[in-house]
C-alpha positions as CSV (number, residue, x, y, z in Angstrom):
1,X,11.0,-0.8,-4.4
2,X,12.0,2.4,-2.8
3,X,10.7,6.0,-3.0
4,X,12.2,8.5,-4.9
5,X,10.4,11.8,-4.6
6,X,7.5,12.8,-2.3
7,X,5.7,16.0,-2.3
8,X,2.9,17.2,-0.1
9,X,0.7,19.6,-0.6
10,X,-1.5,21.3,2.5
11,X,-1.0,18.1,4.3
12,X,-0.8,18.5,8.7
13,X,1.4,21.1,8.5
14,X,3.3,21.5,5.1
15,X,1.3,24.2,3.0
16,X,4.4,22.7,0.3
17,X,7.1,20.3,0.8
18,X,9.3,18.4,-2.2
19,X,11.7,15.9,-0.6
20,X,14.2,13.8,-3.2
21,X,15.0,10.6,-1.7
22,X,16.9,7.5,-3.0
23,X,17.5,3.7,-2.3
24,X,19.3,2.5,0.7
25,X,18.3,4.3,4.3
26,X,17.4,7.8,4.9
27,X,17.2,9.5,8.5
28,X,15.2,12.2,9.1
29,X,16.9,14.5,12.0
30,X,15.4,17.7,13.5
31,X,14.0,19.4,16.1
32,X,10.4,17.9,18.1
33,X,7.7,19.5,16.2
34,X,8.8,20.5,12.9
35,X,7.1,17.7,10.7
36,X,9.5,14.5,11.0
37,X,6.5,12.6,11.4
38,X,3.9,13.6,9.0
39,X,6.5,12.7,6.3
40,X,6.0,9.3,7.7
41,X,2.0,9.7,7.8
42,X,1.7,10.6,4.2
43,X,3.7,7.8,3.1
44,X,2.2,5.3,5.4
45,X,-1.5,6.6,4.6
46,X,-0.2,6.7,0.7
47,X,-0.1,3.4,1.2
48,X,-3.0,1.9,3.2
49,X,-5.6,4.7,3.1
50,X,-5.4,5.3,6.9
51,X,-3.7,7.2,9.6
52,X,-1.6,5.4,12.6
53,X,-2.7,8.7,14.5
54,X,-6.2,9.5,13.8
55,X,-9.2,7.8,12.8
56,X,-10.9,11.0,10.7
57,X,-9.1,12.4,7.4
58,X,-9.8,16.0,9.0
59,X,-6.7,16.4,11.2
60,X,-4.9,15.5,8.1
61,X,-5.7,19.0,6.1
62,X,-4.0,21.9,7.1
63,X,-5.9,24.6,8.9
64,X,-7.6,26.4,6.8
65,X,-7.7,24.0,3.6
66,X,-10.5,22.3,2.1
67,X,-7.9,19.3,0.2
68,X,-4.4,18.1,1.0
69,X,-2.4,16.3,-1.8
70,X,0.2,13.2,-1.1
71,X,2.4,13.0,-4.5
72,X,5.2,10.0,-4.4
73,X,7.2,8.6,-7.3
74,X,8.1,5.1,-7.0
75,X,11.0,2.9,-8.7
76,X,10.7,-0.5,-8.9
77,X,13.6,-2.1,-10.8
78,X,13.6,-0.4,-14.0
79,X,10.2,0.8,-14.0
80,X,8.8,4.2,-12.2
81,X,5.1,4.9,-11.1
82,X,3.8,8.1,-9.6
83,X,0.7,7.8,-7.7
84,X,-1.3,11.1,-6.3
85,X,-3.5,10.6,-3.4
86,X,-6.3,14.3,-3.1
87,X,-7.7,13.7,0.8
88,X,-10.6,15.7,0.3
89,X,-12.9,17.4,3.3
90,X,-16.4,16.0,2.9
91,X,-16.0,14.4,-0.4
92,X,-14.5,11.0,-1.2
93,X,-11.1,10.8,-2.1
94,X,-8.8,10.4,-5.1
95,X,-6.2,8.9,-6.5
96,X,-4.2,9.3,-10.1
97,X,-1.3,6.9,-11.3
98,X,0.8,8.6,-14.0
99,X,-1.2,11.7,-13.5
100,X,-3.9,9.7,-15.7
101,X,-7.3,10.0,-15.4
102,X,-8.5,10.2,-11.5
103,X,-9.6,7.1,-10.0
104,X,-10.9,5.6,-6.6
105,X,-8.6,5.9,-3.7
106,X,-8.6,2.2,-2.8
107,X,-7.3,1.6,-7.0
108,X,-3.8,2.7,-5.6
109,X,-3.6,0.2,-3.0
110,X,-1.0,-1.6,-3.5
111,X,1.4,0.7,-5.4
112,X,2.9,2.0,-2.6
113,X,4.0,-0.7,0.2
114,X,5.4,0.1,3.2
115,X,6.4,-1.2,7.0
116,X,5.6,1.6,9.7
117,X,6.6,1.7,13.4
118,X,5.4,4.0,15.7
119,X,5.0,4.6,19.5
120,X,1.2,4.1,18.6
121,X,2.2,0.4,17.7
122,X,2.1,-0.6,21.5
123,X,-1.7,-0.7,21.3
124,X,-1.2,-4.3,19.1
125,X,-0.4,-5.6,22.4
126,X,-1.9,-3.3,25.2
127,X,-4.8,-1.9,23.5
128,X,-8.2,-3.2,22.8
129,X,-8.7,-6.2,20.0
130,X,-10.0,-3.9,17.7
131,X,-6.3,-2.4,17.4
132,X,-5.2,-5.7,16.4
133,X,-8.2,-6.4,14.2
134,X,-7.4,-3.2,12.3
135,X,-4.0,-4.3,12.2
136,X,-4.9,-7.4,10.3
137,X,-7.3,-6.1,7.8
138,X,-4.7,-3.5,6.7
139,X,-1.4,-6.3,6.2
140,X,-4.1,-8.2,4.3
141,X,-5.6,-5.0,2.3
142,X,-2.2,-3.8,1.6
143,X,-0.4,-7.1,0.1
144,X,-3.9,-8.1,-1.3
145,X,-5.9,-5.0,-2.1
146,X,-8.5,-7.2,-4.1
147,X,-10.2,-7.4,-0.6
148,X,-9.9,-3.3,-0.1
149,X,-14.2,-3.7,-1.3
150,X,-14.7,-6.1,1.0
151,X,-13.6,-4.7,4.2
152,X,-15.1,-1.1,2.9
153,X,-18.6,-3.2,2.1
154,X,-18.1,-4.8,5.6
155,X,-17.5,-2.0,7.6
156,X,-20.3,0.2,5.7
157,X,-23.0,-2.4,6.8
158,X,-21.9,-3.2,10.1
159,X,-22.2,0.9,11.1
160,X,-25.5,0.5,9.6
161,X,-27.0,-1.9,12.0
162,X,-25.0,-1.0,14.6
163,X,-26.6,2.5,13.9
164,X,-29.9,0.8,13.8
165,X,-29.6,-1.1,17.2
166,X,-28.5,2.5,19.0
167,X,-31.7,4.1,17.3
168,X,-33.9,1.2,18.7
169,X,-36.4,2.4,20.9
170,X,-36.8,1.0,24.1
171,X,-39.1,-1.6,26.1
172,X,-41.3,-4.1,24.5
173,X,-43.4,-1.6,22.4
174,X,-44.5,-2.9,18.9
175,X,-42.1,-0.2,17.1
176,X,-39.2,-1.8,19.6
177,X,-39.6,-5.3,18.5
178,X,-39.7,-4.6,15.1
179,X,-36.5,-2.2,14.9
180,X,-34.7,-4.6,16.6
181,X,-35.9,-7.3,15.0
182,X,-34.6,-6.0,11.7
183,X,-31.6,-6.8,13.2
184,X,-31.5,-9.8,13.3
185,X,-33.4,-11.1,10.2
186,X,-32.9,-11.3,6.0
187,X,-31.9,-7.6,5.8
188,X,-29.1,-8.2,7.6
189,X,-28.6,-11.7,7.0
190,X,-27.3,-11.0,3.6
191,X,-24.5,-8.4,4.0
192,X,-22.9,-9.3,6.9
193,X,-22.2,-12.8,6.8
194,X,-21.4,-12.7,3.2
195,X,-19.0,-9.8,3.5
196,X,-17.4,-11.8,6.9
197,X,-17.5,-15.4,5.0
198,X,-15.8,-13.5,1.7
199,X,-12.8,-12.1,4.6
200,X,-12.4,-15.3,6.5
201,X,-11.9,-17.6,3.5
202,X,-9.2,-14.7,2.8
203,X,-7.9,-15.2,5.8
204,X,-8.2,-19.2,5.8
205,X,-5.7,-19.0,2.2
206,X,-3.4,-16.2,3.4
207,X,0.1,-16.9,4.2
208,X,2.0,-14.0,5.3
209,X,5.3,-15.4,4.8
210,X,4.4,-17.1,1.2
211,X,6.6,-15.3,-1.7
212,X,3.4,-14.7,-3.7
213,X,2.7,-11.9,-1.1
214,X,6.3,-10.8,-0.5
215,X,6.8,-7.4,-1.8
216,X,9.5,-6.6,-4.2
């Protein structure tokens, strides 16, 4: 697979950029500053739905802009696909493949794959386990993107009770035993461990190296 054409609209910096591209390698040279790497942000977040450099979509729009557009046109072997990714401020986002009807963003995982590395990559090995965690999810989301729900359903409750368990009040009142006691029974019982068990298992029956997951 390689990419052919990629277009950003209001993304970082670009109010409009339209780059033609082709197989074999492509270098990007200019001067510090001028955009080298948000090329290599939209592509990357094209295809896993996140940044290497933030954790927000917001630094991602330009200044000014309520919705930035990622546009990429793919060829693999003899067939083409162009997927559209709209980041949108405050609103979910969207994706379109063969400017069809809009869909969810996580229905275009997989379209797009990609290998980044970046400076921010040294936080795998120096940063805290939830760098490497994150790391994880995302190889297995983006050569898998069946389990795209499952991580989103994961995440979703786990802010929720963590959420809860900030909010708790304090001491041994009655209204402190019970809101931390919600915790830790059947309403979150369910969720989590299902959503965790569902991962795992994932995990437990993925093989990186296997030629079922090897991208073409």
């Amino acid at each position: 697979m390689y990419l052919e054409h990629l277009s950003l609209t209001d993304f970082r910096s670009y109010a409009q950029v339209d780059l033609k591209l082709g197989p074999g390698v492509t270098v990007l040279v200019g001067s510090n500053g001028i955009g080298k790497t948000n090329l290599m942000e939209a592509i990357g977040y094209l295809a896993t739905l996140s940044s290497h450099r933030v954790s927000t979509d917001a630094p991602l729009l330009r200044f000014g802009t309520e919705r930035a557009l990622i546009r990429a046109k793919l060829v693999r072997g003899e067939q083409s696909t162009v997927v559209e990714l709209e980041i949108n401020a405050g609103r979910a986002n969207r994706g379109r493949i063969n400017r069809g009807n809009p869909v969810r963003a996580r229905d275009i995982l997989g379209i797009c794959q990609t290998v980044l590395f970046a400076p921010e990559d040294l936080a795998l090995v120096k940063g805290d386990p939830s760098n490497r965690r994150r790391f994880m999810d995302e190889l297995l989301v983006s050569l898998m993107p069946v389990h795209a729900a499952t991580r989103s359903d994961y995440d979703r409750v786990l802010k929720q009770r963590n959420a809860l368990l900030k909010s708790a009040a304090p001491g041994n009142s009655p209204q402190a035993t019970k809101q931390r006691s919600m915790c830790g029974t059947s309403t979150w019982r369910g969720p989590v461990p299902s959503s965790c068990m569902h991962g795992w298992n994932s995990w437990n029956c993925f093989d990186p190296t296997s030629r079922a997951h090897t991208p073409s």
